[in-house]
N, C-alpha and C positions, 0 to 999 in steps of 0.2 A: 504494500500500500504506500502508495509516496505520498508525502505532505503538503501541502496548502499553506498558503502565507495567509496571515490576515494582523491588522495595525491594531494599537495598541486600545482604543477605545473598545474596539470588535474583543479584541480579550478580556478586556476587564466584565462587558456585558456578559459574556461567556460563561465565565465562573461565577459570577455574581446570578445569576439566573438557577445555580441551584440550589441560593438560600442555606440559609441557617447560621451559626455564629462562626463556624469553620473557614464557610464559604466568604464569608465578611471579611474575615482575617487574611484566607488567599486573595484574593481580590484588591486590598489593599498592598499586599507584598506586588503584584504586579503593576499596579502602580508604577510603581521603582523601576519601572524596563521599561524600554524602549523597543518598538519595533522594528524587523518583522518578528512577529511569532508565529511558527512553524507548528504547524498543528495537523493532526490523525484523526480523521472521523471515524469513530467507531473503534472496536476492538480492535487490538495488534499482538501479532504474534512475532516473536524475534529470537530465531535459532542464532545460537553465541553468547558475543558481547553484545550489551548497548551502552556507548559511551556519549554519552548529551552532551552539547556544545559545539560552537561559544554561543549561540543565539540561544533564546528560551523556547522550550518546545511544547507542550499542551497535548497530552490524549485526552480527547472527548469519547473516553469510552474506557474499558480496562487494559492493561497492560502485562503482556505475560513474554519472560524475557528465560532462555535456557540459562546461561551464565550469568555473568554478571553487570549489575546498573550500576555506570559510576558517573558523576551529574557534573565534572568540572575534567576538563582537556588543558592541561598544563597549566598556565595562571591564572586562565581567565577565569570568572567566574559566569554562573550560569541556574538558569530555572528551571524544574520539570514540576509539569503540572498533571497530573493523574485527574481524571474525574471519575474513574471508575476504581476496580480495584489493583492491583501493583503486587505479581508474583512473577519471584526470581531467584538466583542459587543463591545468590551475594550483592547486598546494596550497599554500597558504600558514596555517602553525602556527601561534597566536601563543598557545597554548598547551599545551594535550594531544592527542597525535594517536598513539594506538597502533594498529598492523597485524599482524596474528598469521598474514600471507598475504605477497604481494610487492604494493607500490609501483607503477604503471608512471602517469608525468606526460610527456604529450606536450611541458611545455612548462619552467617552473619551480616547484623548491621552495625557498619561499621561509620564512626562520625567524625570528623575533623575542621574545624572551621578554620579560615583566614580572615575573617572580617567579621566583626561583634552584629550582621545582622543576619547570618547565616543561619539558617534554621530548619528541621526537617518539622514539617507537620503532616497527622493522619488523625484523619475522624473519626476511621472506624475503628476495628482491631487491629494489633499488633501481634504478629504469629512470629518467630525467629528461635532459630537454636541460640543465639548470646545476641546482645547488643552491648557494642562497643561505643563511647563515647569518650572521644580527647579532643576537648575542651568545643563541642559543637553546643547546639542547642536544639535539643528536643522535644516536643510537647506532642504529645499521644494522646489525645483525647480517650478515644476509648480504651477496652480491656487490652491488657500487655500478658501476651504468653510468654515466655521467652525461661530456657533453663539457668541464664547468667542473664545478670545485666552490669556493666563496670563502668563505672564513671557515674557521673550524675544524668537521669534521665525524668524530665516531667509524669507523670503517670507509675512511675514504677521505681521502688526500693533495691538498691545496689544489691547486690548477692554478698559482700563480705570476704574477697579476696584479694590478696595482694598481685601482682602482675605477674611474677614469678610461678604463682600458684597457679595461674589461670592460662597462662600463655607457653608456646613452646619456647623454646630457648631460644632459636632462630629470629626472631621477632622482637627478643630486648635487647637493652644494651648492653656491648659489652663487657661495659663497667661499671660497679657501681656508683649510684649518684647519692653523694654524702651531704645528706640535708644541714645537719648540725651536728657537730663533737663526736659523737657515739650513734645515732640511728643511720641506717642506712637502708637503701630500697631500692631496686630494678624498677626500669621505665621501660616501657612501649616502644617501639619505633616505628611511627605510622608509615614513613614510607615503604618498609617491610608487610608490613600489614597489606595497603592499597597492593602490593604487586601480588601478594601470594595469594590472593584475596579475588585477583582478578585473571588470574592463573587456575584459580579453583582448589586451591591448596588448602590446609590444614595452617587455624592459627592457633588452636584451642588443644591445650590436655586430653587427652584421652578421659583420665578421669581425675580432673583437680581436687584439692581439697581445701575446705575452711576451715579457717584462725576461728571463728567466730562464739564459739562451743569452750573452744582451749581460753583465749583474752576474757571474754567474760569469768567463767569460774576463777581465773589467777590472780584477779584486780584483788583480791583482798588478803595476796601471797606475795605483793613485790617485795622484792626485796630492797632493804634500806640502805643498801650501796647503790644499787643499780638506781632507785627512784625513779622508776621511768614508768607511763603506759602508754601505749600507740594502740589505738583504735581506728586506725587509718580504713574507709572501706568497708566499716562493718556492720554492716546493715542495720545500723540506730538510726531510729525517730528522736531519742531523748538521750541527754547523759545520764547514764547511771548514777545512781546513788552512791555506789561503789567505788568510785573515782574520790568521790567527795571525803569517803571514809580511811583514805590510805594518808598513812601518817608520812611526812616529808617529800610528797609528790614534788619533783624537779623540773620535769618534762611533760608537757601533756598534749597528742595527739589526736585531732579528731577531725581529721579531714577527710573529704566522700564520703560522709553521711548524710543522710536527711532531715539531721537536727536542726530545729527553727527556731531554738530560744536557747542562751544560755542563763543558768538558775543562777540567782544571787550569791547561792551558796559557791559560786567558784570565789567568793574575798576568801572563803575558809583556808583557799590553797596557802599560806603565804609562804610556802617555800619556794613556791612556780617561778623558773626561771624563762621558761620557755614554755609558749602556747601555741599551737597550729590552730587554725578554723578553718584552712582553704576547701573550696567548695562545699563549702554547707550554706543552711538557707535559713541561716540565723540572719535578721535584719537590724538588730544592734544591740551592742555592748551595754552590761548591767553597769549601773555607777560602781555595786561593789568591787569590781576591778579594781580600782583605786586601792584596794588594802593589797594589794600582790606591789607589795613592794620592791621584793626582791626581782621580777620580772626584767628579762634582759632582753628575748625576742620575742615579737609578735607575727604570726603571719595571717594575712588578711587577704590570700588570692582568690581571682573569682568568686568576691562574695558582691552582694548589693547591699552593704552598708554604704549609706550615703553617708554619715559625719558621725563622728566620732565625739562619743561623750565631754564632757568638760572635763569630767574625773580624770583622763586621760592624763591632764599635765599636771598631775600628785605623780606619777612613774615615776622620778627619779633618777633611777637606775636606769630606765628604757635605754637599749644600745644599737638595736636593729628592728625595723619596721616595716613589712611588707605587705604594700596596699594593692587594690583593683583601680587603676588611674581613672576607669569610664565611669565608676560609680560615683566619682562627686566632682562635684561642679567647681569647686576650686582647693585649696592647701585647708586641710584640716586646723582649726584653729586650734585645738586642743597642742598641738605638735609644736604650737610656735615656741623657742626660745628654750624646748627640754635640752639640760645644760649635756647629757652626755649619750644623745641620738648620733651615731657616727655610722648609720648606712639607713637607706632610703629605698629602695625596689618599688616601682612602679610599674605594675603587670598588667594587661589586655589596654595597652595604649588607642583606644580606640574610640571617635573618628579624631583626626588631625581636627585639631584647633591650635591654633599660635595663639592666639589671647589668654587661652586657659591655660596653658604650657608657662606664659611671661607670666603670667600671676602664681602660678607651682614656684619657680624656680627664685621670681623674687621673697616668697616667704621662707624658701630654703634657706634667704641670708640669716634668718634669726636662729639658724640652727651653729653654735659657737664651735662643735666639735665634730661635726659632717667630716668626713673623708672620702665616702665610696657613696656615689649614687648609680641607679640602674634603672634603664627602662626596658619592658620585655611585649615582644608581640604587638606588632602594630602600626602606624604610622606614624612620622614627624613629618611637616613638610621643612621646618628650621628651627634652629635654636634659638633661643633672645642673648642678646650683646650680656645679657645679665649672668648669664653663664660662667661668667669669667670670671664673675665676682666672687665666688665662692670662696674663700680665700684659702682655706682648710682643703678644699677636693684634690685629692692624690686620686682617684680612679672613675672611671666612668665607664659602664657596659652598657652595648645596644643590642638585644639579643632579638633577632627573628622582629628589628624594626626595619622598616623601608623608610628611608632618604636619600632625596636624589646626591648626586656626586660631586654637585657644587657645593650643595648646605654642607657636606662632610665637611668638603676642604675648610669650607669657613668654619668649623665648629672646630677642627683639627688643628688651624692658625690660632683661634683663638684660647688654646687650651693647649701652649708649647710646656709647662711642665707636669701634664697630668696624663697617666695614663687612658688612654681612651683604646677597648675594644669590642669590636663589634663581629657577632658572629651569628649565623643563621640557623 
């Protein structure tokens, strides 16, 4: 069946004409495109691959694909629009993948995003052996079948595995990546994932196993050298009680859970030196924080806290800070002038704003003992002249940012005795 073009008004009618809040939601994402959009009337069958792209494409009708759907061809980025239902070996997102029908993946879904508006959505159900999610955006309306789910997904509760558990060996990194002092953890390697993935290969354990059974019953056996709990992944709605209960807690991990509050009782920690929150869907910090005195790092990646308590600048001690730069609108005032903050991580830089960016870096001046700042994921289009003022900044990292090669050079003259690297 070959495609049909039709312009951007004719598509938005299109989706929009089959109603309901789904349909609303697609309808507006295509908005966002530009014509033509390439569209299939009617059911489509497709022996292989189907690999979408660069243009947006639209089935008005369902889609039944042998191999694998993968919705983005090198950089660019790109739309599929399902109006029926969406069955295949292997989906993998890495950018727009709407379904206004059900889902059903013999094998994995797999997510990756490059742009904070990237998103897969389905109305109906969700059928797959695993769904995989590094750092996309998901919203499933309906029922989610699925044996795993890793990462954070709208509709459905992580399974409670660490990557190592859950993935072949072929697919992480080679080396460990050493978060802080003592924990350590294997990462993903998406690009290993999309090819094996689209190859038809094997990314999954035979038969993995969960922490989840062992970390819970142990939280009230740490022991008082190690003072450590990581709960990284483990399919919590709430922190346990149990956390709250161990005497000298140092470290406390709870990141890829689905926890949305944290209880006042964390001021009880006040040995905490170190707190993770990344990706959870707590939307903001209890004042009692203020009694974790002794607190030296924060990490606050991909969350949607917008501002940061007042309590905040009682920390003292606070020595390293790692925020979501897209969740707030400008420098946390809590942050200003904390006398011994000497690193800064700014993570999902997303969209480019230069106004927001000069007003970031001019409140970094009140930070007296800064030395390392980082921005990761995302775009810059330049730096502000105030950059330089930092007087304290010995390092600077741009990880997995895009800037074009002029703002470099300029950012690289103006910053001759500070280390600046950048890597993707």
């Amino acid at each position: 069946m070959n495609p049909r073009e039709i312009n951007l008004p004719e598509a938005i009618e299109m989706v929009s004409n089959f109603g309901g809040a789904v349909a609303d939601e697609v309808a507006e994402i295509v908005k966002n495109w530009s014509g033509p959009f390439l569209v299939y009337d009617g059911d489509v069958k497709i022996d292989g691959e189907l690999a979408v792209g660069p243009g947006p494409v639209i089935v008005w009708g369902s889609l039944e694909v042998d191999g694998a759907v993968i919705d983005r061809q090198g950089a660019s980025r790109t739309l599929l629009v399902v109006l029926g239902d969406l069955r295949c070996k292997n989906l993998i997102t890495l950018s727009q993948v709407c379904v206004l029908g059900d889902v059903d993946v013999s094998g994995v879904i797999f997510g990756e995003a490059a742009d904070g508006n990237d998103r897969m959505i389905v109305s109906g159900t969700t059928r797959a052996k695993a769904i995989v999610n590094d750092a996309h955006w998901f919203h499933l309306s309906g029922q989610v079948d699925a044996d795993f789910v890793y990462g954070h997904v709208d509709g459905a509760p992580t399974s409670g595995f660490r990557a190592e558990e859950l993935f072949i060996s072929e697919v992480l990194d080679g080396e460990e990546e050493e978060l802080d002092e003592s924990i350590y953890a294997s990462t993903i390697r998406s690009d290993l994932i999309v090819q094996r993935l689209r190859q038809g290969q094997d990314i999954l354990r035979d038969s993995p196993s969960t922490r989840r059974h062992e970390l819970m019953s142990s939280l009230s056996e740490v022991s008082e050298t190690k003072r450590v709990i990581s709960l990284e992944d483990a399919g919590l709605f709430e922190v346990p009680d149990e956390v709250f209960d161990t005497p000298g807690l140092a470290r406390l991990t709870l990141d890829f859970n689905e926890i949305t509050s944290l209880p006042a009782r964390i001021g009880e920690l006040t040995d905490l030196r170190f707190l993770s929150l990344d990706n959870t869907q707590i939307r903001r910090l209890p004042p009692e924080i203020a009694k974790l005195q002794e607190l030296r790092t924060l990490s606050l990646r991909f969350m949607r806290i917008k501002q940061l308590p007042d309590e905040i600048a009682q920390l003292k001690n606070l020595s390293k800070i790692f925020l979501t730069y897209s969740a707030f609108d400008e420098f946390p005032e809590p942050l200003r002038g904390l006398p011994n903050l000497v690193e800064v991580q700014f993570w999902h830089c997303e969209p480019d704003n230069p106004a927001k960016l000069e007003q970031m870096i001019e409140s970094l001046k009140t930070l007296p003992s800064l030395t390392t700042l980082g921005f990761y994921k995302g775009e810059i289009s330049r730096f502000p002249t105030a950059i330089s003022e930092l007087e304290n900044l010995e390092s600077l990292e741009l990880t997995e940012i895009r800037i074009g090669d002029d703002a470099m050079n300029r950012l690289l003259a103006s910053l001759p005795n500070v280390r600046v690297k950048k890597s993707t």
